[in-house]
C-alpha positions as CSV (number, residue, x, y, z in Angstrom):
1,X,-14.7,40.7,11.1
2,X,-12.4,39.2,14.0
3,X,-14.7,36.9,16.2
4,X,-14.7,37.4,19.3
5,X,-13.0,35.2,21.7
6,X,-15.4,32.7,23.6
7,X,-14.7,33.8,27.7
8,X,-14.9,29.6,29.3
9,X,-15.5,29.4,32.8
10,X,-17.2,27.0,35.3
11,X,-20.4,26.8,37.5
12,X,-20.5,25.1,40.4
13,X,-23.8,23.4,42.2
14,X,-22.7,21.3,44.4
15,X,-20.3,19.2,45.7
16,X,-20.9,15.2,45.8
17,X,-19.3,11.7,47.5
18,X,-18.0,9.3,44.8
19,X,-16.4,9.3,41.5
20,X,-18.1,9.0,38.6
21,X,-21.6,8.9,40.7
22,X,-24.1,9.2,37.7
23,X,-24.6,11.4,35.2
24,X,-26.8,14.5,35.8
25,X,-29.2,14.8,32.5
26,X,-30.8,18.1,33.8
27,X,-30.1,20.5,32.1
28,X,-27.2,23.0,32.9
29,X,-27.5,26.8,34.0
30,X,-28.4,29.3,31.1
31,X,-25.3,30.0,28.5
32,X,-24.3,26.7,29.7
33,X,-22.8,23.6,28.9
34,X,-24.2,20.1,29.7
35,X,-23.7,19.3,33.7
36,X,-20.7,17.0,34.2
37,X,-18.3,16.3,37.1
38,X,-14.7,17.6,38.0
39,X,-12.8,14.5,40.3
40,X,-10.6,14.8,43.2
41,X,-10.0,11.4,45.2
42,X,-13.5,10.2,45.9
43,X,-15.1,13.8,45.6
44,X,-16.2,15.3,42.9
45,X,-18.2,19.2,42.0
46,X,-20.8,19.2,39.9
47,X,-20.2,21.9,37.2
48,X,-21.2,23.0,33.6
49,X,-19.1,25.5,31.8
50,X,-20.4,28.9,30.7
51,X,-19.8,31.8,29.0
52,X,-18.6,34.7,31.0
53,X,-19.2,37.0,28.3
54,X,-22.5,36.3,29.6
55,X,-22.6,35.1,32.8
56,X,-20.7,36.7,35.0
57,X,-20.7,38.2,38.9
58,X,-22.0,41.0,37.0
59,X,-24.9,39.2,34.7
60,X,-25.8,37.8,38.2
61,X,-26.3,40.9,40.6
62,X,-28.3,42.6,37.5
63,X,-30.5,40.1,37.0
64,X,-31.4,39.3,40.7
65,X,-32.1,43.0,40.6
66,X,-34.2,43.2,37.6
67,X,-35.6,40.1,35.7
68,X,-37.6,38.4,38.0
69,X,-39.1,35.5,35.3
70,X,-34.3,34.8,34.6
71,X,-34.3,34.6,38.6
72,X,-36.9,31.5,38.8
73,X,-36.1,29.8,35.8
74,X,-32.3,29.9,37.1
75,X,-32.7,29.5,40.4
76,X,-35.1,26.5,39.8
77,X,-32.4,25.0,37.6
78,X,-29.9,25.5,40.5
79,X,-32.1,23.6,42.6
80,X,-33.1,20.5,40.3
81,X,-29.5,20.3,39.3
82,X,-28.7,19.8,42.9
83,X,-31.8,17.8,44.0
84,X,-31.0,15.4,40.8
85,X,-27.4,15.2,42.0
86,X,-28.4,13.9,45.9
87,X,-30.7,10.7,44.3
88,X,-27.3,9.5,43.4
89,X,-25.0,10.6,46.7
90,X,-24.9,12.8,49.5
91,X,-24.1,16.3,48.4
92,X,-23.4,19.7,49.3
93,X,-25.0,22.6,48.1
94,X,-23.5,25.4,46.6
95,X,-24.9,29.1,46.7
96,X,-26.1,30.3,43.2
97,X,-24.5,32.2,41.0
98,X,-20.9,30.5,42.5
99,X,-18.8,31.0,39.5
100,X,-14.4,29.7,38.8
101,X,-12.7,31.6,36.2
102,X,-10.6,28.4,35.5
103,X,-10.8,24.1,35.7
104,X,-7.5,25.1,38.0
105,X,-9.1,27.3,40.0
106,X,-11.9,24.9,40.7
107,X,-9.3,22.4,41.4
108,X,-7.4,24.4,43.5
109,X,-10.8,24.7,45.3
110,X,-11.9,20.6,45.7
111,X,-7.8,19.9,47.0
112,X,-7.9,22.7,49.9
113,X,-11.0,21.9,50.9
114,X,-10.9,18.0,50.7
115,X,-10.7,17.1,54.7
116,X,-13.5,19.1,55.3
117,X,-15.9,18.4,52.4
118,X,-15.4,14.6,52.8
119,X,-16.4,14.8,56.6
120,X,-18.8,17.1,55.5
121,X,-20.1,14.5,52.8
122,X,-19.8,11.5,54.9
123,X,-21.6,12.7,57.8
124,X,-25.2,13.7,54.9
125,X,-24.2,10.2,53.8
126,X,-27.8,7.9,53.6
127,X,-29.7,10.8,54.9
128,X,-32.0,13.1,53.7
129,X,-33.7,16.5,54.6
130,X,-37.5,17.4,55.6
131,X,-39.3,20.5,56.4
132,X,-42.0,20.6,59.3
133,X,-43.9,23.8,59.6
134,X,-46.8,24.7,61.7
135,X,-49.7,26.9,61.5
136,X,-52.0,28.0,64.2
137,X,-55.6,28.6,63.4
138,X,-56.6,31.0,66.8
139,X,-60.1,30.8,67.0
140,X,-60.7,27.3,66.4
141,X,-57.5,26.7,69.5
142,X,-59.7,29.6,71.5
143,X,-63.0,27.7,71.1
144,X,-61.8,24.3,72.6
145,X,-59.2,25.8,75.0
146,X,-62.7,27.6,76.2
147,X,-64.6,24.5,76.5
148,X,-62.0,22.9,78.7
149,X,-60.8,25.2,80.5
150,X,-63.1,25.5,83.7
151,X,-61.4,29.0,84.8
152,X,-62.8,30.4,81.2
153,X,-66.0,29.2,81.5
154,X,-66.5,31.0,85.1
155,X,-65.4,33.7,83.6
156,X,-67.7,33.7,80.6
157,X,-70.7,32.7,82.2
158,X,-69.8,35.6,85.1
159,X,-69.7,37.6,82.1
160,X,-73.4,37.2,81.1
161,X,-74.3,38.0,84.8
162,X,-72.9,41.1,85.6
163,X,-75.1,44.4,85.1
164,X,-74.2,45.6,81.5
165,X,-71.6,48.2,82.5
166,X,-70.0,45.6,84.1
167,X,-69.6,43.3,80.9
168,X,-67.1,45.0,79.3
169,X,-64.6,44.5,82.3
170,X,-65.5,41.3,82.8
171,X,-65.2,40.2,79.0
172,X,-61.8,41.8,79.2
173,X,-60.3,40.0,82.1
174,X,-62.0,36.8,80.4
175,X,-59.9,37.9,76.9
176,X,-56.6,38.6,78.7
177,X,-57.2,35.0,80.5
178,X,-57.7,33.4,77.1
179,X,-54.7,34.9,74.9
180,X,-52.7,33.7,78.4
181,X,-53.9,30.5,78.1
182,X,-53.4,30.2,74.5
183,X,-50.1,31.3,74.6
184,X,-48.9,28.6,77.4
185,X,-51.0,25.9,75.3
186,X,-49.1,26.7,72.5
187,X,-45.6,26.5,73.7
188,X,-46.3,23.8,75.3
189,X,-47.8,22.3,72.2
190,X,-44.6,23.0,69.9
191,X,-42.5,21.9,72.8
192,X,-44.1,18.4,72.4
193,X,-43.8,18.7,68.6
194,X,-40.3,20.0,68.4
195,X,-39.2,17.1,71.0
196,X,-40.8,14.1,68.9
197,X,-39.2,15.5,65.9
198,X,-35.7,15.6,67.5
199,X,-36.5,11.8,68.7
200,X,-37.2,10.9,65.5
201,X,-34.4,12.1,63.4
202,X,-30.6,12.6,63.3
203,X,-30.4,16.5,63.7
204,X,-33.3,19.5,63.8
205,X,-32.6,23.1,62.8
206,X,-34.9,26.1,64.1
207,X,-35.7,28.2,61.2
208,X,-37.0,31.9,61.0
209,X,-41.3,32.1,60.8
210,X,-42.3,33.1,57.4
211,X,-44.3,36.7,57.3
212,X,-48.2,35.7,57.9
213,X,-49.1,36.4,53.7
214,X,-47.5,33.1,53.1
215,X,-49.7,31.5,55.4
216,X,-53.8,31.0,54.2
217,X,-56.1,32.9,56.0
218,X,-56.8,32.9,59.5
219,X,-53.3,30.8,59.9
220,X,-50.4,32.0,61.7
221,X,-47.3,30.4,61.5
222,X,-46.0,29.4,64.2
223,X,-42.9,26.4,63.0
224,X,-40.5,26.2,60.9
225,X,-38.2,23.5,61.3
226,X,-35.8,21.1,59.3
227,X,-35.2,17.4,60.0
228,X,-32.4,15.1,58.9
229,X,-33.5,11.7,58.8
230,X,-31.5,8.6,58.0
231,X,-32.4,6.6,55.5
232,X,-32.9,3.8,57.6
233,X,-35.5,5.1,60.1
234,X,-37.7,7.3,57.0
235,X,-40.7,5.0,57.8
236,X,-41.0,5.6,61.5
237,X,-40.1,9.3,61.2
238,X,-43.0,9.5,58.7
239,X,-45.8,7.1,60.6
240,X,-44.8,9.8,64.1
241,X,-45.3,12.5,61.8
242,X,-48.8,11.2,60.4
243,X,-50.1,10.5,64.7
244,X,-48.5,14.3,65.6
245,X,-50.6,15.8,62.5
246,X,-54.2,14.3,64.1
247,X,-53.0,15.1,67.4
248,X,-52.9,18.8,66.4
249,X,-55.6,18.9,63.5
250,X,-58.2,18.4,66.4
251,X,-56.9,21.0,68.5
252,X,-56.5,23.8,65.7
253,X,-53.3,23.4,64.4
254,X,-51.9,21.8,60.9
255,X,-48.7,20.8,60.3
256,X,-47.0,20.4,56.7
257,X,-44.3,17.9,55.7
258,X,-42.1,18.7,53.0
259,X,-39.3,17.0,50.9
260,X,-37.1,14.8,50.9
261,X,-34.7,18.0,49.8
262,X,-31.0,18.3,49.3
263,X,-29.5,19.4,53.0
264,X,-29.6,22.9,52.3
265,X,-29.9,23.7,56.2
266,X,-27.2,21.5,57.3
267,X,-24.3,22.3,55.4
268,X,-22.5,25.3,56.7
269,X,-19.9,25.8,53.9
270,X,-18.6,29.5,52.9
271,X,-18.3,29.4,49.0
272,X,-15.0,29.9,48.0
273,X,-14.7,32.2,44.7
274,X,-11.5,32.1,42.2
């Protein structure tokens, strides 16, 4: 029987400052080697070879497609390989499933893409990336929007006056007042919130709101935003997020704060395949 020839390639997750940085002792990608470095100057990509035979553009598309339990357990290896890699530097993701044929190629790769990598690199450098999101909970706002709001409560109490084929009419001019009012309150809320986050760290990205079955019940989302932070100023930025979360808890809204992640949102590289 001939054996078949083993099909090397590499697997890239990110991209990292430094030489010789740390090593990674995740795990590598499935039909993987261990996760080691490739150098160029003071860069270096974080890789593990694989087997094409089995991991391939190909593997990939079908098993997004069809194997959801592959997709997490990959995808989550993607991530920690990456998140391991930023405790040691600053680093720039890579898109899953980014695969070079040859150590040349990926080479080939790390020298035209130096300039831009390294200011890339140097500018994530001592800085790290959090997630803000928002959620309103609508009755709760109504109820104490209602109770301060002295143009609600005429309406309201005008409401329980009126002969009872007048109610309805009333109560409706009283509910278009109130989603008005809520909606003003609101922006003007996340206009506060989105302007002491931006105070407090380097850079903020505006993210698309996630579909309302994420969210628990009776939530709406209504933020979704990403923070770097420099190293330097973490405590503050986290002691202004702890005084915006009571500010909003006691008006109906409840903010999350998550990370520190790898800067997944403020890297704006186009994965180069070979």
């Amino acid at each position: 029987m001939i054996a078949m020839k083993l099909m090397k390639g590499f697997y890239i997750y990110c991209v990292r400052l430094g030489r010789g940085t740390g090593k990674i002792k995740v795990k590598g990608i499935e039909f993987g080697s261990e996760v080691h470095s490739i150098l160029f100057k003071d860069i270096e990509a974080v890789v593990s070879e694989v087997d094409f035979s089995k991991f391939n553009v190909s593997t990939i598309k079908e098993k997004l497609q069809e194997d959801a339990k592959w997709t997490e357990k990959n995808v989550k290896r993607h991530h920690e390989i990456i998140a391991e890699a930023n405790k040691m530097s600053a680093v720039i993701p890579m898109k899953f499933g980014t695969l070079y044929a040859t150590k040349k190629n990926l080479e080939a790769m790390l020298v035209a893409h130096y300039e831009k990598f390294k200011s890339l690199l140097l500018c994530l450098k001592n800085k790290q990336e959090w997630g803000v999101k928002g959620y309103l909970e609508y009755k709760k706002f109504a109820e104490i929007l209602k109770k301060k709001n002295k143009e609600i409560q005429k309406l309201e109490k005008k409401r329980l006056s009126v002969p009872e084929g007048m109610q309805w009419y009333v109560g409706r001019k009283s509910d278009e007042l109130i989603a008005g009012k809520i909606e003003y309150e609101v922006e003007e809320k996340l206009r506060k919130i989105i302007n002491t986050l931006d105070k407090g760290a380097e850079e903020i990205r505006l993210n698309d709101l996630l579909p309302n079955v994420m969210s628990e019940p009776g939530k709406d989302m209504i933020l979704n935003v990403v923070c770097l932070v420099k190293n330097d100023v973490l405590d503050k930025f986290h002691v202004m997020f702890q005084e915006l979360l009571g500010e909003c808890e006691s008006v109906g809204i409840t903010l999350t704060l998550t990370g520190p992640w790898p800067p997944y949102n403020f890297v704006e590289i186009k994965n180069e395949k070979a």
